[in-house]
C-alpha positions, 0 to 999 in steps of 0.5 A, spaced: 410 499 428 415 493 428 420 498 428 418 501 434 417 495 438 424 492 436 426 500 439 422 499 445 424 492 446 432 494 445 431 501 451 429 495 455 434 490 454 440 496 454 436 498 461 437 491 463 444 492 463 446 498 465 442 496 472 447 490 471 453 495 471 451 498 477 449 492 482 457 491 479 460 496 482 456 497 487 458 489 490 465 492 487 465 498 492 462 494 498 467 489 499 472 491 504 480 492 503 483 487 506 491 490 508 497 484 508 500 486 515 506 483 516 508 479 522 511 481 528 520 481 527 523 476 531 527 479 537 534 478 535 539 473 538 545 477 543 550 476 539 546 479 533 544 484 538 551 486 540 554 486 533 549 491 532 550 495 538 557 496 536 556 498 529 552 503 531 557 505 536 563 505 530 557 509 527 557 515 531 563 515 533 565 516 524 559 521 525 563 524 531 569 524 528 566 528 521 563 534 526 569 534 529 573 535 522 568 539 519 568 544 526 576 544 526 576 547 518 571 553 519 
């Protein structure tokens, strides 16, 4: 009889902690994900704007130069 009882009282409390687990997850899976978003890139300066226009210009320039290269080789 005492066996069974301690059996019955240890069903509940093991039921107990399962509904635990699953309230936990549960709160778990409802929070929203939050996403850090970066703020918006300052614009650049002039002279950081030029420097940049040249640079991709020598950029394609080199580019150009290599197209060239390898059209005159074929």
């Amino acid at each position: 009889m005492a066996d069974s009882l301690l059996e019955v009282i240890f069903d509940v409390v093991d039921l107990a902690f399962d509904v635990s687990d699953v309230i936990d997850r549960t709160k778990q899976l409802s929070k929203p994900d939050t996403v850090e978003v970066p703020p918006d890139p300052k614009p650049l300066p002039p002279a950081a704007q030029r420097a940049l226009a040249e640079a991709e210009e020598r950029e394609r320039a080199i580019q150009a130069a290599s197209g060239a290269d390898q059209a005159s080789h074929r």
